[in-house]
N, C-alpha and C positions, 0 to 999 in steps of 0.2 A: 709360212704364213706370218705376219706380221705381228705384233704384239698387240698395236691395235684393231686388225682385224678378229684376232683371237678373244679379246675383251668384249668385241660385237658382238660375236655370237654368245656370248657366255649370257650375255642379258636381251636385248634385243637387236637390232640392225641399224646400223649408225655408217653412211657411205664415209670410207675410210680418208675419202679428200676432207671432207667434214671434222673429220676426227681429227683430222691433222693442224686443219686450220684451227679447233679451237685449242689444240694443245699449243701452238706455237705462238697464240694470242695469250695462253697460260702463264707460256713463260715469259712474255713482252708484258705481262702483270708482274708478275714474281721480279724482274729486273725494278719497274715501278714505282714498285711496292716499299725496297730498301730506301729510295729518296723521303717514301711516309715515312717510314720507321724511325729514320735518326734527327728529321724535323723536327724543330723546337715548338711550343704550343702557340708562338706568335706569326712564324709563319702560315702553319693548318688552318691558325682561325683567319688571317688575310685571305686564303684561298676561300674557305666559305662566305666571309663576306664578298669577296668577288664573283662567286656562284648566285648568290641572291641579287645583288647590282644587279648582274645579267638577264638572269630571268623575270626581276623587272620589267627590265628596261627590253625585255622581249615577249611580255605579254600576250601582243596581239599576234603575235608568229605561233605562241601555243596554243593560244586560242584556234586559230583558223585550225592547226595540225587538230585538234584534240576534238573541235565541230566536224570534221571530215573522220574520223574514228565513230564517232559515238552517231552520224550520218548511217556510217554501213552498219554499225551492230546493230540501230534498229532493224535496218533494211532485211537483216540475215534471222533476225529474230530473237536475237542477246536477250535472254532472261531480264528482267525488270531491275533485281537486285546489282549486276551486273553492269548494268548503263548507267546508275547511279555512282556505282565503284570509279567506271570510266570516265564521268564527267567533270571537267574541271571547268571552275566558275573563278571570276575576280577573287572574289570571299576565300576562295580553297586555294589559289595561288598565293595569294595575301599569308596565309596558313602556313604553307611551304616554305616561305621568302622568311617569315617568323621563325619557324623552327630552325631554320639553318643560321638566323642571327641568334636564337636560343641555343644551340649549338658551340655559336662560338664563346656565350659566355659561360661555358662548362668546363670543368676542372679537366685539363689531360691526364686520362688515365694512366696514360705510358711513363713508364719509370717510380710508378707509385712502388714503394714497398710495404709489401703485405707485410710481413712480419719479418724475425733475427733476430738473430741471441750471437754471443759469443760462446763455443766452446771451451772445456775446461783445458782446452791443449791448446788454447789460442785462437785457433781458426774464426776467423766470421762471418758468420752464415744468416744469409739472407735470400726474401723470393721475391722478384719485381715482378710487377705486370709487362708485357710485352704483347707488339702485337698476334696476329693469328696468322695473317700472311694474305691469301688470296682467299675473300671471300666471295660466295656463287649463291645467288638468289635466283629461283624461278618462280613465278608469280604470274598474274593474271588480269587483264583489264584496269588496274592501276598503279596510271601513272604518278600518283603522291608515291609509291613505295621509289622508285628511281631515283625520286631527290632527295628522301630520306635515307636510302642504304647509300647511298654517294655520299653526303654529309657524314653519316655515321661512320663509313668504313674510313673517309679521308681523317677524320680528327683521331682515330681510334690507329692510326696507321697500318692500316688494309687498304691494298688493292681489290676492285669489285667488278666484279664480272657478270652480269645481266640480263637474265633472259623476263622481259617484260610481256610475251605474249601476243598472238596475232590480233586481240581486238584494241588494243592501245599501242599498233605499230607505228603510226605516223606521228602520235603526241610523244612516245619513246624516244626515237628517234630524232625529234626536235628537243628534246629533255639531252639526253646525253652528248648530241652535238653543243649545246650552248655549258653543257657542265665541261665537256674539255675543252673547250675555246679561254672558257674562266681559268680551267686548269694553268694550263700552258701560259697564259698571261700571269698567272700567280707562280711561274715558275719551278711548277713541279711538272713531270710528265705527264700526256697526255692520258696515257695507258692505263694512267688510276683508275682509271673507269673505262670499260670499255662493255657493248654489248653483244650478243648474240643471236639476236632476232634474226640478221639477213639470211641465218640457213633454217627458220621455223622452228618446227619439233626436233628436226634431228641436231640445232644449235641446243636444246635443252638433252636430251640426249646423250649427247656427246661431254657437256659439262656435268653431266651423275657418273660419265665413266674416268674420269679426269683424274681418278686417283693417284695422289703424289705430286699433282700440277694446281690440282684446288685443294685447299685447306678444311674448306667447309660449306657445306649449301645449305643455301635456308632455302624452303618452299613456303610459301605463301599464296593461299587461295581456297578454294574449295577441295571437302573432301575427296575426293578423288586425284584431283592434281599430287594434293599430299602423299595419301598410300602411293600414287605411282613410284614419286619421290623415294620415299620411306624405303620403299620396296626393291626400288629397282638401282638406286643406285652405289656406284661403289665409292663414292668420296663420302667421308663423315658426314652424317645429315642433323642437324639440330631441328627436331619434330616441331611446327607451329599447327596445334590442333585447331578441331572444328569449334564452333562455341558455341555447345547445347547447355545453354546459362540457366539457373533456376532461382527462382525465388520463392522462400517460403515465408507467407505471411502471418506472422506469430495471431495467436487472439490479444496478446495485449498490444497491439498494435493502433494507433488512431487512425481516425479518416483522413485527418489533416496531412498527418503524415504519410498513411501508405498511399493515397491516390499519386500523391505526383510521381511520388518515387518508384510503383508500377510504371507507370505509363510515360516516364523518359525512359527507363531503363528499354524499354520496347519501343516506343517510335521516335525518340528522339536520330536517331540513324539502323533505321531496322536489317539494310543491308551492309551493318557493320558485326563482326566477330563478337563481341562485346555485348551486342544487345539481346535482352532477355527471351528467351524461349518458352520455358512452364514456369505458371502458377502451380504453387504450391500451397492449398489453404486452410490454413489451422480450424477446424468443424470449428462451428459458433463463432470465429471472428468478427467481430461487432462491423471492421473495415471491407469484409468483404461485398458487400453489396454494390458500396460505390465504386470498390477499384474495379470493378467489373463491369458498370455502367461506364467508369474514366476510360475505360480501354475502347468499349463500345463506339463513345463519341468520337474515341480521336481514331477510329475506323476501322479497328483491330475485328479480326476474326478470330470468335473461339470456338477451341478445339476442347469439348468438356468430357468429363464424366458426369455418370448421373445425379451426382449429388450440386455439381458445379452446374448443371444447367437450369436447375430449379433456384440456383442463385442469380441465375442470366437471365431469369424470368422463359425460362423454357427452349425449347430447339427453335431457330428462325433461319432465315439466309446467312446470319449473320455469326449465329450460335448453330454447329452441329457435333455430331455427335464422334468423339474422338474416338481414332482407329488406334491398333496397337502399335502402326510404324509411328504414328505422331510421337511420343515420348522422347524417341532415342534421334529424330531429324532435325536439322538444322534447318527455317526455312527462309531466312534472312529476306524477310518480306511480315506484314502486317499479318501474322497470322502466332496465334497463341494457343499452347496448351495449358488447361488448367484441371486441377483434379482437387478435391476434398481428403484430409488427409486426417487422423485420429489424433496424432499427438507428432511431434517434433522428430522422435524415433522413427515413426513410418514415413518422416517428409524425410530423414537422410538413408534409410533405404531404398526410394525412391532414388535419392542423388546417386548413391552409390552405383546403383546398377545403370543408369541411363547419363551419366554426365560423361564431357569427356574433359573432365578437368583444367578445365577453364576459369570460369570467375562463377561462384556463389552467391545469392545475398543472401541474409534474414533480415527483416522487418520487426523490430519487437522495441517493449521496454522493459524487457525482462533480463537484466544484465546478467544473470547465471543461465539465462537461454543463450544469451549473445555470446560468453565464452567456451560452455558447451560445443556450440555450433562451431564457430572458430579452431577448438580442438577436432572436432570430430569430422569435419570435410577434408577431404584431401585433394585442392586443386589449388592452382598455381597461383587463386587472388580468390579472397574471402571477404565480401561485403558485410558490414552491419552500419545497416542506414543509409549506407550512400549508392547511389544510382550507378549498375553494373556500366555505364558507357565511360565511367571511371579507370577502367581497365586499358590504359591507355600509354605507350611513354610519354608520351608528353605531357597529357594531364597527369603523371605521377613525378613528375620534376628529373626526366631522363631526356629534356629537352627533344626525342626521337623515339623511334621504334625499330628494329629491324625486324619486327613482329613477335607474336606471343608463343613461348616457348611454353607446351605442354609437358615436357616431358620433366625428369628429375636429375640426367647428369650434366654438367656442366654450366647450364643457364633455365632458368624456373621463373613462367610470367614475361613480363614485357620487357624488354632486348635492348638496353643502350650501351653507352660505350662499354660501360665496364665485360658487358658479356662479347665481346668481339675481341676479347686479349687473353691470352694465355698465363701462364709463368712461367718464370725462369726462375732456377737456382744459380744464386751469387756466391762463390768459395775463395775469400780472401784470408792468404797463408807468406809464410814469412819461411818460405824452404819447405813447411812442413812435407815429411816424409811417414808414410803407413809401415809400423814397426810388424 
């Protein structure tokens, strides 16, 4: 039996021509990969400006692909949150075309040195940043992550390998054809980017078993996608959690201030990771009445307890009565949990047990609440005062994202270049010999 048939069965069924073909796309990346690596930062950033030129100046070709996507996913019945994710507009292309010219004017990582000393026997020793090699994203209904992990792995000098998912196949697939047309014309390999889509599930699959050919996969999307990730696969995974976001709204808190900042954090992009999930509200909050109407108006459904719905002015269509799966779910749609909570202690026991360590806020102006809180949460991005859709690389000046890293080894929070590179140890000696 095969080595890769043996790796099949070890997790699940991956037909072995499948397996073949992406490992030998693996290593047509990994070859790639070495023209990113020893690029200097003025060629990288020409390739990215030549990636946005293109997709420009090809617009109405992603458009037509990406109306013909988000055509079937209604047709099939794509979740609401979902066809949102999928949709690309002027506005969000314009966004893409941006980030990749923000992109370029970002410092290269590569060759940075972390730190060095000289030894007292001479030696000097130093750690650069290098890249990571081939990285592998699985993801789901959007196409903005394709331009973004392409941007980001080309400047960071990673090869990228991409499985974008059967409901954004046709805007993908016009996404990554016009990225290595720019490639190629910018005179690096085409290979930098290549994707996985035309063999479906078993192309993602096959790239979680790729151990030693990928360097590392990010998953991107919904719960489940991830665990499968997490779970199933044998290449490094860099965890990007669900975002059961919370906000607790202090009582010294004002109206002026906690309305809006509620009610962007939650519908400013509701089926985005980022956007707020539970109220959390400090009893007596003088704010809490209107943030509750703010949400109301702008169409939010809540999910209360009983103390929170005699602040909604009672149960309606609008207001009911929250169950115990609401707490701990994600529902990246217009819909909020909120609950009345005694003191700031029982709103971060609360976090504790239901977050999945993503972004926090607190609302207050009580600066020994705000630091508190700050120490006392432990998730990836910690709000005070400003509107969780903050949670973002781009809006955090990482000009990208290659999504939001829950976990705590290697990369924490939102994914730009710096977290797509590794280190090296540098040992500059003059004969030195170990006595």
């Amino acid at each position: 039996m095969s080595q890769n048939a043996q790796a099949n069965q070890s997790a699940f069924s991956v037909p072995e021509d499948i397996q073949s073909a992406v490992t030998a796309m693996a290593d047509d990346a990994r070859t790639a990969s070495r023209a990113l690596a020893t690029a200097d930062r003025s060629r990288k950033d020409r390739a990215l400006q030549r990636i946005a030129e293109a997709i420009d100046a090809q617009r109405e070709v992603i458009l037509r692909s990406n109306a013909s996507d988000v055509s079937r996913g209604k047709d099939k019945g794509l979740a609401e949150n979902l066809v949102d994710r999928l949709t690309l507009t002027d506005e969000r292309i314009d966004g893409l075309i941006d980030a990749l010219h923000n992109l370029a004017s970002q410092v290269d990582p590569i060759g940075e040195i972390l730190d060095g000393q000289t030894l007292p026997n001479g030696l000097r020793v130093s750690r650069v940043r290098v890249p990571l090699g081939v990285v592998g994203a699985i993801y789901e209904a959007r196409p903005n992550v394709t331009v973004d992990i392409a941007g980001l792995a080309l400047k960071s000098g990673n090869a990228a390998m991409l499985r974008g998912g059967s409901a954004a196949l046709e805007t993908n697939k016009t996404l990554v054809g016009i990225i290595r047309d720019a490639l190629d014309n910018a005179g690096f390999p085409m290979d930098c980017v290549q994707t996985v889509d035309e063999f479906g599930r078993d192309g993602a699959n096959a790239l979680m078993l790729a151990r030693g050919k990928v360097d590392v996969l990010i998953p991107r999307g919904g719960g489940n996608l991830i665990q499968s990730v997490v779970n199933n696969a044998r290449v490094p995974v860099i965890e990007t959690g669900e975002g059961n976001v919370h906000i607790y709204l202090d009582s010294t808190a004002t109206e002026e201030q906690a309305v809006p900042l509620v009610v962007n954090s939650k519908v400013h992009r509701p089926s985005a990771c980022n956007s707020a999930e539970t109220l959390l509200i400090q009893r007596d909050a003088p704010a809490a009445g209107s943030v509750l109407q703010g949400l109301l108006d702008a169409g939010v459904r809540l999910h209360v307890d009983d103390d929170a719905a005699v602040l909604a002015g009672g149960l309606s269509d609008q207001v009911v009565a929250a169950q115990s799966d609401d707490w701990d779910s994600e529902s990246l749609a217009l819909d909020m949990s909120v609950r009345v909570v005694d003191s700031m202690d029982q709103a971060l026991d609360h976090i504790r047990t239901y977050s999945t360590g993503h972004t926090e806020l607190i609302i207050t102006n009580d600066l020994a609440k705000a630091d508190a809180f700050v120490s006392e949460v432990d998730s990836a991005t910690v709000m005070v005062n400003a509107s969780t859709r903050f949670t973002d690389g781009g809006e955090l000046g990482l000009g990208a994202e290659v999504g939001i890293s829950t976990q705590k080894l290697h990369a924490r929070g939102p994914m730009g270049l710096a977290q797509l590179t590794s280190s090296q140890w540098v040992v500059r000696g003059q004969g030195h010999t170990r006595g």
